[in-house]
Gaussian input, Z-matrix of N, CA and C with variables (Angstrom, degrees):
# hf/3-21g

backbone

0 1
 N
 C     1     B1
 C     2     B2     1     A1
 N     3     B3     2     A2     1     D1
 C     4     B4     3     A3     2     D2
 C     5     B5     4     A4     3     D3
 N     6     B6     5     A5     4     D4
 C     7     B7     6     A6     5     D5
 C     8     B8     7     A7     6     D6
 N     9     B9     8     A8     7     D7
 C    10    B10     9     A9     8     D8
 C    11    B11    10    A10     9     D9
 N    12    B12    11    A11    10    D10
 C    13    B13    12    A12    11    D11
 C    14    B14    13    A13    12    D12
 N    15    B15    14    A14    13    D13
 C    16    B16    15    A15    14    D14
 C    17    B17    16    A16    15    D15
 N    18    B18    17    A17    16    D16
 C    19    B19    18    A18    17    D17
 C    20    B20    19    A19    18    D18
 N    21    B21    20    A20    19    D19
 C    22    B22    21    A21    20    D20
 C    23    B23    22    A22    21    D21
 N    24    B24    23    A23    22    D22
 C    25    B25    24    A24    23    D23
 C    26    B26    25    A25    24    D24
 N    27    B27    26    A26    25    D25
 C    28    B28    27    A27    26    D26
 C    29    B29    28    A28    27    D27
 N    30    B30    29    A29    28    D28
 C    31    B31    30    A30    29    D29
 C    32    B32    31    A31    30    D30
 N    33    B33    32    A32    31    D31
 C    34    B34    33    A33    32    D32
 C    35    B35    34    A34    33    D33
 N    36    B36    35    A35    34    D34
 C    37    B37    36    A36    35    D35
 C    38    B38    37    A37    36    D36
 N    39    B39    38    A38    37    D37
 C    40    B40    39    A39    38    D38
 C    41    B41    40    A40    39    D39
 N    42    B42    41    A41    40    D40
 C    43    B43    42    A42    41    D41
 C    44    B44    43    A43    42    D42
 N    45    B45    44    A44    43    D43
 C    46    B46    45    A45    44    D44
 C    47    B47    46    A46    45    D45
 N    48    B48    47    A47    46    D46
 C    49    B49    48    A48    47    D47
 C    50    B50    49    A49    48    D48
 N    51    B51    50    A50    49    D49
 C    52    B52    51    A51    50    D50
 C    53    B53    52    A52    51    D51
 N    54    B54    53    A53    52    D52
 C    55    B55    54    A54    53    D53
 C    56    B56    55    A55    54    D54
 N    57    B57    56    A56    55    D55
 C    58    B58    57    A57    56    D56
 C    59    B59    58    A58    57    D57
 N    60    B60    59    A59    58    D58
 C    61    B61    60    A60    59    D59
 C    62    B62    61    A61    60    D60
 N    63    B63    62    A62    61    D61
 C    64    B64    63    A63    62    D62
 C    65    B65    64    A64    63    D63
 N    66    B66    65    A65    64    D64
 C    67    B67    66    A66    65    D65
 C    68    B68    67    A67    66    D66
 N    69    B69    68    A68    67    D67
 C    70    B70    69    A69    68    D68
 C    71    B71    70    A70    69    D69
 N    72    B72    71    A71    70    D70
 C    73    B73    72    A72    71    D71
 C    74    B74    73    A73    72    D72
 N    75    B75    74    A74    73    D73
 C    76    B76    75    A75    74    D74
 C    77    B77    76    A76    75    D75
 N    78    B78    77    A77    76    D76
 C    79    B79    78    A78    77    D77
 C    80    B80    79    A79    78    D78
 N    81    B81    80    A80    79    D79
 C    82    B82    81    A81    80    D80
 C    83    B83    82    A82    81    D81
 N    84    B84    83    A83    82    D82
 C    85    B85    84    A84    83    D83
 C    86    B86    85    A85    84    D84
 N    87    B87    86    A86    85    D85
 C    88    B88    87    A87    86    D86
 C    89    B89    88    A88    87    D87
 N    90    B90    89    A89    88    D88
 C    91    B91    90    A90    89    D89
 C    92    B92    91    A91    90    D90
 N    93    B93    92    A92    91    D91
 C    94    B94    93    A93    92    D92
 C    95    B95    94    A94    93    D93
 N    96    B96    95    A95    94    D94
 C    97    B97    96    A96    95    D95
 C    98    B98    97    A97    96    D96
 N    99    B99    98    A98    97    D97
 C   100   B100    99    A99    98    D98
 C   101   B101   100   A100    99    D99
 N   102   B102   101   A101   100   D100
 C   103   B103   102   A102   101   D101
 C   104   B104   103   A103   102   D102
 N   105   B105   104   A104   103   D103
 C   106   B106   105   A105   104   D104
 C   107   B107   106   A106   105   D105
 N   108   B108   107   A107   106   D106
 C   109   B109   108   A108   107   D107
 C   110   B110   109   A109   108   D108
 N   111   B111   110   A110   109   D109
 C   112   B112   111   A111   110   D110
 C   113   B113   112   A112   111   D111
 N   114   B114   113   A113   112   D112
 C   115   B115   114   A114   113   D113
 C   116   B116   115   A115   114   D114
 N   117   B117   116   A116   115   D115
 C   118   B118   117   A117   116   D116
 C   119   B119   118   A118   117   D117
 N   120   B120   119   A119   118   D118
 C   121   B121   120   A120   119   D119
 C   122   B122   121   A121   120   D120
 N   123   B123   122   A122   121   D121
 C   124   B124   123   A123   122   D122
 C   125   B125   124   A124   123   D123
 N   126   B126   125   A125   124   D124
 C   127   B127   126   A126   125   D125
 C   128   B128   127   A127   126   D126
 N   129   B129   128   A128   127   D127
 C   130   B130   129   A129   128   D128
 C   131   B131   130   A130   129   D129
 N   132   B132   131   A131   130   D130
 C   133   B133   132   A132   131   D131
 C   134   B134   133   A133   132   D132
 N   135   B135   134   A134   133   D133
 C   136   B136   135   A135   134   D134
 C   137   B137   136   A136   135   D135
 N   138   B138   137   A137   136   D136
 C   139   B139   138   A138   137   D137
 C   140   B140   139   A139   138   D138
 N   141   B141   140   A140   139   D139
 C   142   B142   141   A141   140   D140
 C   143   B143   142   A142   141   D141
 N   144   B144   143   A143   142   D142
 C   145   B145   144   A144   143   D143
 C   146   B146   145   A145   144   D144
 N   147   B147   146   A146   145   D145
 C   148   B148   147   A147   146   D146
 C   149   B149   148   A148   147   D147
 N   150   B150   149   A149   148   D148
 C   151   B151   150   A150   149   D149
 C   152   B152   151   A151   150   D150
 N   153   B153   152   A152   151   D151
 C   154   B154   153   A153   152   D152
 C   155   B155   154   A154   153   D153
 N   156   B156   155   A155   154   D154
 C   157   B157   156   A156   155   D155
 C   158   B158   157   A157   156   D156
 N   159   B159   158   A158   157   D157
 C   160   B160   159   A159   158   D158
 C   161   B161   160   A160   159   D159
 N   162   B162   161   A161   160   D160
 C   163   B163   162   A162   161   D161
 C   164   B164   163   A163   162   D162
 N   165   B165   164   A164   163   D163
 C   166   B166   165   A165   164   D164
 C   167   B167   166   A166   165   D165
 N   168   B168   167   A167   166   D166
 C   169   B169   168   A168   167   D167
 C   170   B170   169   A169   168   D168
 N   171   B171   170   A170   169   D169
 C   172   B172   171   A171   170   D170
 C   173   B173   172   A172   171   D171
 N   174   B174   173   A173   172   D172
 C   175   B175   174   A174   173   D173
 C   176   B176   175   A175   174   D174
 N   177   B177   176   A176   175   D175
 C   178   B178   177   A177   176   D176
 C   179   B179   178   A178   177   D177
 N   180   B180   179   A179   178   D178
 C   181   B181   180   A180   179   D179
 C   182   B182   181   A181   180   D180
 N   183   B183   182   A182   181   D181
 C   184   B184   183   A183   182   D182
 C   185   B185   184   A184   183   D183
 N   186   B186   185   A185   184   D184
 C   187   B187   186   A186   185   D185
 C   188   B188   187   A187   186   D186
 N   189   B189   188   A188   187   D187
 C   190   B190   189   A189   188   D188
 C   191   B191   190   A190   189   D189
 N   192   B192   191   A191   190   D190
 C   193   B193   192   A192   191   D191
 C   194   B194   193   A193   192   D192
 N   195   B195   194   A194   193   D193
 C   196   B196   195   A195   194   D194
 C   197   B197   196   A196   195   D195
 N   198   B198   197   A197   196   D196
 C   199   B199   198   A198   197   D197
 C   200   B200   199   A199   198   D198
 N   201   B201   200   A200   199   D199
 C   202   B202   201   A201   200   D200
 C   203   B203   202   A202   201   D201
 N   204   B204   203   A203   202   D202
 C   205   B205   204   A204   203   D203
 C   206   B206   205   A205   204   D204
 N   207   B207   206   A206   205   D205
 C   208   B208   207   A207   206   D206
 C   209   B209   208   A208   207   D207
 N   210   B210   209   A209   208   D208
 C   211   B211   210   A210   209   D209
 C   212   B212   211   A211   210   D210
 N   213   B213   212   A212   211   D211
 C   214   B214   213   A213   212   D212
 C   215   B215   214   A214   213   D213
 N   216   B216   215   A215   214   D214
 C   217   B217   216   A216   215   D215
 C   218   B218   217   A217   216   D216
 N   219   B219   218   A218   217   D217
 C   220   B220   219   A219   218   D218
 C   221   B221   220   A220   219   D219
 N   222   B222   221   A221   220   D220
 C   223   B223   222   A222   221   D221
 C   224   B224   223   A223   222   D222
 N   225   B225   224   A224   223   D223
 C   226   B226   225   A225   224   D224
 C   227   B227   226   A226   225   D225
 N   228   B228   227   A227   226   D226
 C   229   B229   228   A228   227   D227
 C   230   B230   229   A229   228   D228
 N   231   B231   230   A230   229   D229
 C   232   B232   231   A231   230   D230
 C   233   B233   232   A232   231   D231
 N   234   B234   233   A233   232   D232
 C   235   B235   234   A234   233   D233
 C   236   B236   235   A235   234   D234
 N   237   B237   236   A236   235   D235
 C   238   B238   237   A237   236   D236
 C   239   B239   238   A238   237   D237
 N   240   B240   239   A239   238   D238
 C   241   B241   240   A240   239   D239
 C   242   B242   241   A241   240   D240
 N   243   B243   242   A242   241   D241
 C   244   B244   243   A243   242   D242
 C   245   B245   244   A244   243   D243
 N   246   B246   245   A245   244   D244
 C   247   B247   246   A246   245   D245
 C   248   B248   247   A247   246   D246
 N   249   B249   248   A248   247   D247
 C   250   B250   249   A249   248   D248
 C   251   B251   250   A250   249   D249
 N   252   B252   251   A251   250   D250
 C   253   B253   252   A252   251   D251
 C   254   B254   253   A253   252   D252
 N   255   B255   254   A254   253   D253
 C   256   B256   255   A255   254   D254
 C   257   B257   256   A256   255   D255
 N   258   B258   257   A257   256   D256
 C   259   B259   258   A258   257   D257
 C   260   B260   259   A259   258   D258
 N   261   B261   260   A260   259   D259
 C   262   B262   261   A261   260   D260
 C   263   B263   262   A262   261   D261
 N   264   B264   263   A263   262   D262
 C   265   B265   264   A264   263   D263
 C   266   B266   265   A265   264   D264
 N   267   B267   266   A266   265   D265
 C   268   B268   267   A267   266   D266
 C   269   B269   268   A268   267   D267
 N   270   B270   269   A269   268   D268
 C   271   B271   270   A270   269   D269
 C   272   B272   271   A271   270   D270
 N   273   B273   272   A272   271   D271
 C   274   B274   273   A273   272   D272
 C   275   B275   274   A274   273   D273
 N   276   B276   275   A275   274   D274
 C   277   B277   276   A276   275   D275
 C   278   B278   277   A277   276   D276
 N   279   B279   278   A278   277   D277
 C   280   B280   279   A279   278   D278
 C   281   B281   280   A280   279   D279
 N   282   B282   281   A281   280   D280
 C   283   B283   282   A282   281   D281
 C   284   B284   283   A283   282   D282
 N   285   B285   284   A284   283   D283
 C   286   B286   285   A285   284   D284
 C   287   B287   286   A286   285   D285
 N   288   B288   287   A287   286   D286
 C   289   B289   288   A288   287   D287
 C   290   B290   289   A289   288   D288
 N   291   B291   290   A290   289   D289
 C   292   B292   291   A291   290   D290
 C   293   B293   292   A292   291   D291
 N   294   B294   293   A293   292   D292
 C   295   B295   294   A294   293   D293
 C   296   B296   295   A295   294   D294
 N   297   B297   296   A296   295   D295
 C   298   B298   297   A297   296   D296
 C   299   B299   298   A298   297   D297
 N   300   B300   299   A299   298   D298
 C   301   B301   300   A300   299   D299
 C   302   B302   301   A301   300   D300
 N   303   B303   302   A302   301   D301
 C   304   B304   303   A303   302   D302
 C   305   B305   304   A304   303   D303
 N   306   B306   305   A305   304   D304
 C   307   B307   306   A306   305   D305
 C   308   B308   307   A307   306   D306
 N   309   B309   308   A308   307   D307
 C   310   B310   309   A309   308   D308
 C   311   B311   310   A310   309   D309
 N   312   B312   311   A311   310   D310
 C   313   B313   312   A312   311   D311
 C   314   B314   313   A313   312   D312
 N   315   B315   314   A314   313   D313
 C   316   B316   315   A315   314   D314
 C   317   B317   316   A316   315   D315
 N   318   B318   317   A317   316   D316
 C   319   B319   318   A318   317   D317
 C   320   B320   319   A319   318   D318
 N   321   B321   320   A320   319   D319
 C   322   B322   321   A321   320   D320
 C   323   B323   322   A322   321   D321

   B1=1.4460
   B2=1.5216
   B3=1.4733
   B4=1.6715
   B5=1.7287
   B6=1.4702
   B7=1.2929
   B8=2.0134
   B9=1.3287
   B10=1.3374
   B11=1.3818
   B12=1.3682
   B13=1.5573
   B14=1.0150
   B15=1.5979
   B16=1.5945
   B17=1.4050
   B18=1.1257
   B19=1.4078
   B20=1.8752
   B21=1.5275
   B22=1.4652
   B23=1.7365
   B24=1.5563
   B25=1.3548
   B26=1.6058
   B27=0.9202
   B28=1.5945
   B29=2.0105
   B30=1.0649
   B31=1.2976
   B32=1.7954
   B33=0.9340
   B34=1.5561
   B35=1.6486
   B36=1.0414
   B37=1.0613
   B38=1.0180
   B39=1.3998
   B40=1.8055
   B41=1.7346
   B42=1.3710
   B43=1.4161
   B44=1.6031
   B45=0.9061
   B46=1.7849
   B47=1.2633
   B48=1.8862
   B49=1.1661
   B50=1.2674
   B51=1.3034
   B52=1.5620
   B53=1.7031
   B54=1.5546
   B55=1.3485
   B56=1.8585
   B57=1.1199
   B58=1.5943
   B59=1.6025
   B60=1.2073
   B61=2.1058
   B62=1.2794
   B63=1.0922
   B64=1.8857
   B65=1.4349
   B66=1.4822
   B67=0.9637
   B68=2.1334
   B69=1.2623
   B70=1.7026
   B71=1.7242
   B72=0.8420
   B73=1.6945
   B74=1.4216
   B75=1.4495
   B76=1.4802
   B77=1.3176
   B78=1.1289
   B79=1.2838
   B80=1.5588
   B81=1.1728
   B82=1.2638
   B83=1.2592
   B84=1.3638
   B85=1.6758
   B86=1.5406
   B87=1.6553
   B88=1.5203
   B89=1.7991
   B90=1.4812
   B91=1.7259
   B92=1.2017
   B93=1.5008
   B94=1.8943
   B95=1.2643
   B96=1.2889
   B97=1.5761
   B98=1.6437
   B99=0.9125
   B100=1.6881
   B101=1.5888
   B102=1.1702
   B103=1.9901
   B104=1.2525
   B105=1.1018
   B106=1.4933
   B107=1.4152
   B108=1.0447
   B109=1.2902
   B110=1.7773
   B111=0.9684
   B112=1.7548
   B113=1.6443
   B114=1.4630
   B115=0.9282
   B116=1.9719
   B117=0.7219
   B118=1.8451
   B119=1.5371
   B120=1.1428
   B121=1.9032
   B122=1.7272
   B123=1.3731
   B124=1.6187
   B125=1.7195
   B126=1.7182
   B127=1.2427
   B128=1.7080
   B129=1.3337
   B130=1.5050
   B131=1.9385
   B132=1.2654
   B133=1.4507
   B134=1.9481
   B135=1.6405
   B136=1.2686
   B137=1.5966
   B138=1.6802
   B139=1.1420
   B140=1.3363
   B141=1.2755
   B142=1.7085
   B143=1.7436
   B144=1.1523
   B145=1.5926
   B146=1.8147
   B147=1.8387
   B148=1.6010
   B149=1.3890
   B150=1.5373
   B151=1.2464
   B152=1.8348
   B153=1.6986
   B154=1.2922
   B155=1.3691
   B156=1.1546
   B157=1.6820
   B158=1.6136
   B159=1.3140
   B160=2.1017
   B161=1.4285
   B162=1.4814
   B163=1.4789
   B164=1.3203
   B165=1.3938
   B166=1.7186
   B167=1.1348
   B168=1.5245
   B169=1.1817
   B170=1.5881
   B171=1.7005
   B172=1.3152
   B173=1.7179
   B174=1.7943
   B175=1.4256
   B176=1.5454
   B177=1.2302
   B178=1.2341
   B179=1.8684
   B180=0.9835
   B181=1.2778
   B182=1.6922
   B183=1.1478
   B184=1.7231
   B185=1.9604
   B186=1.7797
   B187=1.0353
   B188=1.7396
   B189=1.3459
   B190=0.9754
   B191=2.0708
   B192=1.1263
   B193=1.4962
   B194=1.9477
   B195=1.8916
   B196=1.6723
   B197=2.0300
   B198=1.3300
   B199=1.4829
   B200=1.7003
   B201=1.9220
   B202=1.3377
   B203=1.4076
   B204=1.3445
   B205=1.7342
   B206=1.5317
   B207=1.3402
   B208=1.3348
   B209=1.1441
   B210=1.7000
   B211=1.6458
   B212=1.0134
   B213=1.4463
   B214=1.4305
   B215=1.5500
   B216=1.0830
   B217=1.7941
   B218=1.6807
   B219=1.6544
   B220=1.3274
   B221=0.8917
   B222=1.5558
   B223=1.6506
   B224=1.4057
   B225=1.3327
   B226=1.8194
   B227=1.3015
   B228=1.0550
   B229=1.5401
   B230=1.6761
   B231=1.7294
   B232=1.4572
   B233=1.7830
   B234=1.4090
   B235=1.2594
   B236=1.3505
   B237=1.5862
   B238=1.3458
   B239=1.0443
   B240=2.1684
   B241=1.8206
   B242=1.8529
   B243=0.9116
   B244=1.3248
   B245=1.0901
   B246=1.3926
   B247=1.8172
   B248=2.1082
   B249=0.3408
   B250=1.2492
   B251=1.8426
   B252=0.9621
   B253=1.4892
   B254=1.4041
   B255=1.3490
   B256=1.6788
   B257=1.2371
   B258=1.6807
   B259=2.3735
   B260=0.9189
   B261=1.2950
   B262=1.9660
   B263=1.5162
   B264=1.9062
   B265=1.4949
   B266=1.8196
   B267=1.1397
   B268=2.1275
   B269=1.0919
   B270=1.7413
   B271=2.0190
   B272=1.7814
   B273=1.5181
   B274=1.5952
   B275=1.3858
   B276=1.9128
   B277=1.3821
   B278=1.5153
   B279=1.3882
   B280=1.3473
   B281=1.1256
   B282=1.5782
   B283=1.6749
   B284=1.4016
   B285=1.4058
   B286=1.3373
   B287=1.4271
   B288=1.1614
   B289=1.2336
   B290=1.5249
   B291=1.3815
   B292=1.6719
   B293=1.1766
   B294=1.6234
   B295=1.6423
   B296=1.3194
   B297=1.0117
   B298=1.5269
   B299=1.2039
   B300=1.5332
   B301=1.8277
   B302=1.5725
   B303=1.6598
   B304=1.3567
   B305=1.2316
   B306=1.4782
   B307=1.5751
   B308=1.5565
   B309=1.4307
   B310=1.2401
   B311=1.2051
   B312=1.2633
   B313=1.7428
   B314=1.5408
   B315=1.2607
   B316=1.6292
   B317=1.5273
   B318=1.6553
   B319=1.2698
   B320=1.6558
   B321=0.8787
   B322=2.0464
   B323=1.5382
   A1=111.14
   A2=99.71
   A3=104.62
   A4=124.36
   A5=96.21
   A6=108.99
   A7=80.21
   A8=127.03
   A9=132.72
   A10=112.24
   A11=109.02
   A12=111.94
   A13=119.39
   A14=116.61
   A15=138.18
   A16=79.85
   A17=135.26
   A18=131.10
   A19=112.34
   A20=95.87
   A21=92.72
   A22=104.18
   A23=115.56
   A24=123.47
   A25=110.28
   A26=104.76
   A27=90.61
   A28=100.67
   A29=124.50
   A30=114.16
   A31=126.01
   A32=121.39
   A33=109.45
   A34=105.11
   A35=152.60
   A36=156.06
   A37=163.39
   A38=125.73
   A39=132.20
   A40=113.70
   A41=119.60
   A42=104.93
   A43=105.39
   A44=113.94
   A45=129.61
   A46=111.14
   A47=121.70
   A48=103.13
   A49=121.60
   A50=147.34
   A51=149.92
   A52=96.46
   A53=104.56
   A54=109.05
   A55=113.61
   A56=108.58
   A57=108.10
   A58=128.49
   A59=100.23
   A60=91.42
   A61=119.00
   A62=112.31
   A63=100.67
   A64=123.46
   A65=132.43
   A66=166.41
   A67=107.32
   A68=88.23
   A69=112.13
   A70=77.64
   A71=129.86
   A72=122.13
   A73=101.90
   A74=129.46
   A75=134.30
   A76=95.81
   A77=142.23
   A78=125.66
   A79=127.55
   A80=134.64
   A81=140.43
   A82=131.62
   A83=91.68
   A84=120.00
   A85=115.27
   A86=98.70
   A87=91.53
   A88=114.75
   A89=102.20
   A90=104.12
   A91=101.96
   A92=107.51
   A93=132.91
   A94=85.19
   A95=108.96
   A96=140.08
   A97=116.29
   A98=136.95
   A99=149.28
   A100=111.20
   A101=100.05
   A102=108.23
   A103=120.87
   A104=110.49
   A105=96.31
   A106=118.01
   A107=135.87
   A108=136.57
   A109=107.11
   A110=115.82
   A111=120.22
   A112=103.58
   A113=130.51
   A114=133.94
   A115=123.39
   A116=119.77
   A117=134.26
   A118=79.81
   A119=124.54
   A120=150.28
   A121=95.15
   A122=112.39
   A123=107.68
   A124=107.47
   A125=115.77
   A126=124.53
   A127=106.50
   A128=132.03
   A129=137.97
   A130=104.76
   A131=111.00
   A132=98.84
   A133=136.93
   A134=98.93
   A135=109.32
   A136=129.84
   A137=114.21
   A138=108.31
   A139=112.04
   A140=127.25
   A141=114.37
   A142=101.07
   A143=105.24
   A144=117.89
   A145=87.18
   A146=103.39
   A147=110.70
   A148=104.41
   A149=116.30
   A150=117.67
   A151=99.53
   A152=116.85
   A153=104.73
   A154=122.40
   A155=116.25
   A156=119.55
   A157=104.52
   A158=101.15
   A159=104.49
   A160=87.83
   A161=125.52
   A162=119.81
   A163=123.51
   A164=117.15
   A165=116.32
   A166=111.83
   A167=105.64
   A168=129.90
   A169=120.02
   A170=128.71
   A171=114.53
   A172=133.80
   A173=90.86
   A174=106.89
   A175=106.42
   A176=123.53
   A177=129.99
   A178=119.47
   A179=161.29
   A180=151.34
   A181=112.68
   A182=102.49
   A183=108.19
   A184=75.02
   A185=103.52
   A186=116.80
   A187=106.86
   A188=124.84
   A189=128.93
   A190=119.73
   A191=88.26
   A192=107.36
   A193=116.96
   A194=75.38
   A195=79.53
   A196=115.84
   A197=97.60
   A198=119.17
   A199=117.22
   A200=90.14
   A201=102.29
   A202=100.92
   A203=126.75
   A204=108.92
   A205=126.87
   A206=116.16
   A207=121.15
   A208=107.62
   A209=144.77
   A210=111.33
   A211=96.77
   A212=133.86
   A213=128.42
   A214=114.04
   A215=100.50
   A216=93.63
   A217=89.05
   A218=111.74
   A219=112.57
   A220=116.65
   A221=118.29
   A222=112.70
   A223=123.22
   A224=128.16
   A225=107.98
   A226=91.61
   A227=142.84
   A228=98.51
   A229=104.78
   A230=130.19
   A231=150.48
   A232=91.67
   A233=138.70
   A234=115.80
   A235=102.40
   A236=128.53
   A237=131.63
   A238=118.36
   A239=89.66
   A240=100.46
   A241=90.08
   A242=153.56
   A243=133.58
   A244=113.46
   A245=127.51
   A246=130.96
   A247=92.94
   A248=105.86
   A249=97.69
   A250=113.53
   A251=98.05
   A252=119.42
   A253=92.23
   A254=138.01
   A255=134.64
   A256=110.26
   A257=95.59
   A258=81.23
   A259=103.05
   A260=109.15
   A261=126.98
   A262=93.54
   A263=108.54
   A264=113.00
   A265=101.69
   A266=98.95
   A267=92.05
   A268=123.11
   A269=95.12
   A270=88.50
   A271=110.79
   A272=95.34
   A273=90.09
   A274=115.87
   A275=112.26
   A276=124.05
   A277=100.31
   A278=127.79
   A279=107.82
   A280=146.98
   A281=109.65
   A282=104.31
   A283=110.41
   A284=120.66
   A285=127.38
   A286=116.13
   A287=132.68
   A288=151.24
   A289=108.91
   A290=111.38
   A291=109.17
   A292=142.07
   A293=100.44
   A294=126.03
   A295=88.44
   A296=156.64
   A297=151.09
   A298=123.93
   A299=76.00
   A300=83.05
   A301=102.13
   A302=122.53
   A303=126.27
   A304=122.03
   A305=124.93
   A306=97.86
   A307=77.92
   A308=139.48
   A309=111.16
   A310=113.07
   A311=144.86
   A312=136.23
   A313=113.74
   A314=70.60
   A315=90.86
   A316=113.13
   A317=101.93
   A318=121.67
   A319=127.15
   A320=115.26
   A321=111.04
   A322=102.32
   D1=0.15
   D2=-173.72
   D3=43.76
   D4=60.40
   D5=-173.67
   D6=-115.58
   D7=148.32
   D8=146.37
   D9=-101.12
   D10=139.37
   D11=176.74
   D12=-129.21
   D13=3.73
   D14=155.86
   D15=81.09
   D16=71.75
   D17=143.98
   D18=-123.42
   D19=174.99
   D20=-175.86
   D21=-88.41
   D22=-15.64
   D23=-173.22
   D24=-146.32
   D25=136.22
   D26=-170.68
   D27=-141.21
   D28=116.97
   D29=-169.61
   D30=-123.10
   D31=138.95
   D32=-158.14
   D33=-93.46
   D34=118.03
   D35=123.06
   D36=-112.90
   D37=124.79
   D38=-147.27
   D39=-88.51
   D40=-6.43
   D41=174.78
   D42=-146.41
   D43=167.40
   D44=178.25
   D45=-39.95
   D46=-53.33
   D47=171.86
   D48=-97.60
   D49=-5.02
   D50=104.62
   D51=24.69
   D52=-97.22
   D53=-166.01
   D54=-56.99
   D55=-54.41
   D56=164.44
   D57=-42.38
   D58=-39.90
   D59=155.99
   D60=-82.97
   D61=-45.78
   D62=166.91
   D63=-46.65
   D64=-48.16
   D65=117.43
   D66=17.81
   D67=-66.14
   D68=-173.97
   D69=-91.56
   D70=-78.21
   D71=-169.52
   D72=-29.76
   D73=-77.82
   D74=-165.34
   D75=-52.04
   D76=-63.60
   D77=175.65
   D78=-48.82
   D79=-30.68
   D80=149.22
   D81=-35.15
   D82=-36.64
   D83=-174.01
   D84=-88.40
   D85=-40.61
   D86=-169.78
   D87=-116.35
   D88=-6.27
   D89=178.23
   D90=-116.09
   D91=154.13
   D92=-176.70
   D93=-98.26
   D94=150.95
   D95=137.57
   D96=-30.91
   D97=100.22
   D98=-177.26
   D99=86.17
   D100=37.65
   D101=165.85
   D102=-88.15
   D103=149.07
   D104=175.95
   D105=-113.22
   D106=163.86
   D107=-124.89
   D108=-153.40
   D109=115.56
   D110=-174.39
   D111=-106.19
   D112=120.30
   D113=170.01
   D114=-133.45
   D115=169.73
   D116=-151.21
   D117=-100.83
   D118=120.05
   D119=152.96
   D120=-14.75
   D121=-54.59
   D122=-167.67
   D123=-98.12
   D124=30.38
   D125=-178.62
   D126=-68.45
   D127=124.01
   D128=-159.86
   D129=-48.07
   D130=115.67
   D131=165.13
   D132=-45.22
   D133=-36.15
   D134=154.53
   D135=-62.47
   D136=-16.02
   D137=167.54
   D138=-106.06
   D139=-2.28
   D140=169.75
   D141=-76.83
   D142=-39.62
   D143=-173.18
   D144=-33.91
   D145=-62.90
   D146=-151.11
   D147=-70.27
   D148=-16.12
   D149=-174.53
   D150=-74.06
   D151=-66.84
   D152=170.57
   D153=-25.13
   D154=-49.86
   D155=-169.65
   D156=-60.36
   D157=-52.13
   D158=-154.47
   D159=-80.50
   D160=-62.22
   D161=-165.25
   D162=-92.29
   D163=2.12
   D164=-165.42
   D165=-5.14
   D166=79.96
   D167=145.91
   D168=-25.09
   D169=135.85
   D170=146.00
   D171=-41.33
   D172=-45.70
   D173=-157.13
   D174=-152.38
   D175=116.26
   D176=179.25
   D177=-82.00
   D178=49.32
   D179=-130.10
   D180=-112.01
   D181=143.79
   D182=-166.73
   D183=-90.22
   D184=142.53
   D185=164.63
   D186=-135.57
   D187=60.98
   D188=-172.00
   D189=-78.92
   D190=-18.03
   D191=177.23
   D192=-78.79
   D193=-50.38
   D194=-179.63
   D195=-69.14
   D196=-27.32
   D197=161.44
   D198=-31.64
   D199=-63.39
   D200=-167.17
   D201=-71.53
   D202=-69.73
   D203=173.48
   D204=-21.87
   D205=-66.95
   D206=173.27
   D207=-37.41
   D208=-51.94
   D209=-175.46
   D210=-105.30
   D211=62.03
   D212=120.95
   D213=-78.37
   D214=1.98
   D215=-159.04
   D216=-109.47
   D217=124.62
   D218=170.31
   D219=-110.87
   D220=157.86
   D221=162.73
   D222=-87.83
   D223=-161.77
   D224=172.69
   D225=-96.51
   D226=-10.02
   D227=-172.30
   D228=-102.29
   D229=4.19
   D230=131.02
   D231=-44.38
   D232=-75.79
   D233=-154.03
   D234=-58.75
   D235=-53.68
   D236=177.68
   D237=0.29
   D238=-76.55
   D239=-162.51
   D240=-69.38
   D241=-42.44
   D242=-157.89
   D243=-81.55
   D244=0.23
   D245=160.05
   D246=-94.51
   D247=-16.91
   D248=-170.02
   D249=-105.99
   D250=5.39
   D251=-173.63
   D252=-117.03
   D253=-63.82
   D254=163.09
   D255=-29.71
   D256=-48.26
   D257=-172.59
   D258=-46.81
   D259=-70.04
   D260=-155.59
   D261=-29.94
   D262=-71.63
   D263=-164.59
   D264=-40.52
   D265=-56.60
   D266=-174.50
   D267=-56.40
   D268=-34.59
   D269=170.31
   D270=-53.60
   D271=-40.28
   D272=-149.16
   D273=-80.98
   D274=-16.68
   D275=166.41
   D276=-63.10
   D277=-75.29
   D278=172.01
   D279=-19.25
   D280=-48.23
   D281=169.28
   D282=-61.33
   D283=-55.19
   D284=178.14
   D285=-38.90
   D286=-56.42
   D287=174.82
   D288=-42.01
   D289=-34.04
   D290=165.75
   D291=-91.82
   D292=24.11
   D293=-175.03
   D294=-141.13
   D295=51.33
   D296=124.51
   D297=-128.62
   D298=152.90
   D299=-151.53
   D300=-144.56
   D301=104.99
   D302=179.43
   D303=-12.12
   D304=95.35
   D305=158.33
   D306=123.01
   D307=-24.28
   D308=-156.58
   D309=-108.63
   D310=126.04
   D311=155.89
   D312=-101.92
   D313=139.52
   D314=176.00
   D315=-122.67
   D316=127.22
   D317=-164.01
   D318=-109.95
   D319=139.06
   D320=-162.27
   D321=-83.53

């Protein structure tokens, strides 16, 4: 669709099991047998399950900390969009801000 999403894999899928074979596929594809494996505390139980299965992992480990550091760290063109994502929001509180008026609702 020629969208970039700056990833190394990027995969399209429209239903539950769609994404779950790709899912078990990419893992097939990209982890060995006794790797270990860093995942987010709220990572899907159905996908560690698929992860045991495709990659039998050595070691599965929640790295939710090391997670959180990492996106503190931006690049410039991350600071960019997030200055440039503030304007918009201030432009657009501003306009808004000149149609309200204490006390008033307005109803459709």
């Amino acid at each position: 669709m020629g969208i970039d999403y700056g990833a190394d894999d990027a995969r399209m899928s429209f239903t539950t099991e769609m994404a779950t074979n790709d899912l078990a596929a990419l893992m097939d594809e990209k982890l060995k047998p006794g790797c270990i494996v860093g995942v987010e505390s709220t990572f899907p139980y159905y996908a560690t399950r698929l992860l045991e299965e495709h990659a039998r992992p050595a070691q599965i480990q929640v790295i939710d900390d090391l997670l959180y550091q990492l996106r503190l760290v931006k690049s410039r063109a991350e600071i960019e969009l997030i200055v440039r994502a503030r304007r918009s929001l201030t432009k657009t509180v501003m306009e808004l801000a000149q149609n309200l008026r204490l006390g008033w609702v307005a109803w459709n």
